[in-house]
N, C-alpha and C positions, 0 to 999 in steps of 0.2 A: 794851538794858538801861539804866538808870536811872543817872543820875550819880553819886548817894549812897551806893545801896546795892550799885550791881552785878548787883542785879537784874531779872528780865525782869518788866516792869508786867504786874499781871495782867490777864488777859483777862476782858471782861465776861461776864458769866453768858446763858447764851440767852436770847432774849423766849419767855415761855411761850406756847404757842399758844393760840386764844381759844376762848371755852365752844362756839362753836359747831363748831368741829374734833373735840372729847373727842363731839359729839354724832352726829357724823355718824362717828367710829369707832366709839361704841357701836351705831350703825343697822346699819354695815357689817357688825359682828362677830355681829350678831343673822341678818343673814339668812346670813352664810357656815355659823353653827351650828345656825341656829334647834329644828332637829329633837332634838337632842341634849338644848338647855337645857329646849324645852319637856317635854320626857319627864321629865329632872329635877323640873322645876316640877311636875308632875303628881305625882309619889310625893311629891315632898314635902306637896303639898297631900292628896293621900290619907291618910298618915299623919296628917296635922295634923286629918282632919276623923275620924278614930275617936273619939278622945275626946270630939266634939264631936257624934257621933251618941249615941254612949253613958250624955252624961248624957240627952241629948233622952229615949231612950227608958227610960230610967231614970226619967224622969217631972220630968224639972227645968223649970222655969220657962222663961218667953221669957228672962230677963235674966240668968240660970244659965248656959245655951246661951251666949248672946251673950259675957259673961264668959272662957266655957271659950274661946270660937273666937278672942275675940282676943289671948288671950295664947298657943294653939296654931297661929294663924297667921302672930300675928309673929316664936316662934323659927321657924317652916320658912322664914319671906322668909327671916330669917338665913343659916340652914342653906345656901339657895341661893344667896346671897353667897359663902357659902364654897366652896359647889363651884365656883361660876364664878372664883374667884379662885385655887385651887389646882388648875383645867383648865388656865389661864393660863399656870401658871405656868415658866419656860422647863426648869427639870430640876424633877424630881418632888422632894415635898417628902417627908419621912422620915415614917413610921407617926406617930410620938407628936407632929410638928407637925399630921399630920391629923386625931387626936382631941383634941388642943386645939383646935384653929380649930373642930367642930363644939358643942364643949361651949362654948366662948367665944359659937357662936350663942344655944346655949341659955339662958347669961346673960343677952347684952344682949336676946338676943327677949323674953325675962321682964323686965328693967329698962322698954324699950319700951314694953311692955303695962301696967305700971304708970305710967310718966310717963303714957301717953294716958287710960287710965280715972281716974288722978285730974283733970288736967287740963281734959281733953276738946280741942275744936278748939283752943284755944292750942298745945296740945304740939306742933303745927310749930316753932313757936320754938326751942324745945332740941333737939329730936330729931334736928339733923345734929352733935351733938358725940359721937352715937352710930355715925355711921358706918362709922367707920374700925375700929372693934376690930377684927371680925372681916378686915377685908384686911391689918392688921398683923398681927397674928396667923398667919394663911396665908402670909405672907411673908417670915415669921421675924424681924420687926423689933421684936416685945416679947415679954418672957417674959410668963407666963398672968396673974400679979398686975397689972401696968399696963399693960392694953389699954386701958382705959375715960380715965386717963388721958395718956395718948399719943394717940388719939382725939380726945378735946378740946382737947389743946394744939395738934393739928393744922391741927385745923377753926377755933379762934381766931387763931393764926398767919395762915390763910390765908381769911378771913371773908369776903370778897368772893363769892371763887370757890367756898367750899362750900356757899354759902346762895343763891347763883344756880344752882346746877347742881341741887340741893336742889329749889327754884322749878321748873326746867324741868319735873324728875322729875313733880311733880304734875302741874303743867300737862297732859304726855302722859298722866299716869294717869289721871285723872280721866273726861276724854271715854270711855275705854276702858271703864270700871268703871259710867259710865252708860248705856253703849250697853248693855252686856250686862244688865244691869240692868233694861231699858226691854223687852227680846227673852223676859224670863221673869216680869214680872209680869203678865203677859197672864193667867197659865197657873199663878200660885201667889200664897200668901198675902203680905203686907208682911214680915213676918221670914224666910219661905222665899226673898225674890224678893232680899232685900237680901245673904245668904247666898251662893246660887247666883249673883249678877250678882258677886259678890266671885269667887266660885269658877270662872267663868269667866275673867274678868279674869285672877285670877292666871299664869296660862302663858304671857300674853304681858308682862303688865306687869313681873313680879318679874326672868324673865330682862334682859329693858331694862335697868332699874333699878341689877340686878348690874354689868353691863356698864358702865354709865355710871359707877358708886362707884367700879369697878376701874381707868378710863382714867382719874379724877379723880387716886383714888390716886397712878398713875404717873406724874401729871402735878406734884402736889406735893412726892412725895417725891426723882423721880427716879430711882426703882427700878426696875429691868427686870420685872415682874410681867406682861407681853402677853409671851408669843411670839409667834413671825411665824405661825405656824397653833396654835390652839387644841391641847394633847393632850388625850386622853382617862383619864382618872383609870384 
């Protein structure tokens, strides 16, 4: 204890572990699950692509199509954020935090959709101060009104490590989303091949992704959000 006060000096805080640990528990937790998240991955992209057939055959445009798909593909990434973060999560979360956390997708997947189309390639820039809604959210750490702010205050708090982990994300996705990409335009048009190489993609990359947001998560805030084996919702 301390001569002044009488009390015991506090102890330093841990050193956080470094981006490449969060990356090799996100690899880890993929292959202990993989079958589970990618089945997830799938409905969701399933769902996400009805509407996305239905204007097609409806008779809409290439740029209609394109439109629909990306704002019905970025709430299901969401969507699957959320289940990988309330699979997570070590006791089950209550009914009404689980239908926020999915409607909380459906917001930021639609805010998302609109930063990138007005945007375009820039919108990497912002787009990790959208991260976190939906793991706050599932985690019970903000009511429904300030997700998006708690999110941001996060991710600028801790701007290093959200905007490298951010970096990495792409980096793995990208190769992913051009291989498959490269495997169906053999075999379809330019907007079917850029579609399908998406649609492929997705079941491996969104699970990753999840995975990697939710160890990030844990890592900033401190929160128990991993149990020691995944449950099942």
């Amino acid at each position: 204890m301390t001569e002044e006060s009488g009390e015991a000096p506090a102890r330093p805080a841990p050193p956080r572990p470094p981006i490449q640990d969060l990356f090799a528990s996100a690899v880890h937790r993929f292959g202990a699950v993989w079958a589970d998240l990618v089945v997830a991955s799938v409905v969701a992209l399933g769902l996400a692509t009805v509407p996305v057939v239905a204007v097609r055959q409806g008779g809409g445009s290439a740029s209609e199509v394109g439109l629909i798909a990306l704002f019905a593909y970025a709430i299901a990434y969401f969507a699957v954020v959320g289940f990988v973060m309330l699979r997570g999560l070590p006791e089950r979360a209550p009914r009404r935090r689980v239908v926020w956390t999915y409607a909380t997708a459906v917001m930021i997947g639609t805010i998302v959709a609109l930063v990138v189309k007005l945007l375009g390639p820039p919108a990497i820039v912002p787009l990790p101060l959208f991260l976190f809604a939906v793991p706050a959210m599932a985690a019970g750490d903000v009511t429904p009104g300030g997700t998006i702010a708690h999110s941001a205050a996060l991710a600028l708090r801790n701007f290093t490590r959200s905007y490298f982990v951010w970096l990495i994300t792409i980096l793995f996705s990208a190769p992913v989303v051009v291989a498959m990409f490269l495997i169906v335009d053999a075999f379809a048009s330019d907007s079917v091949s850029i579609l399908a190489g998406l649609a492929l993609a997705a079941p491996i990359v969104w699970p990753f992704s999840a995975l990697f947001t939710r160890a990030l998560y844990a890592d900033l805030t401190g929160r128990n959000v991993v149990a020691p084996e995944d449950r099942s919702i």
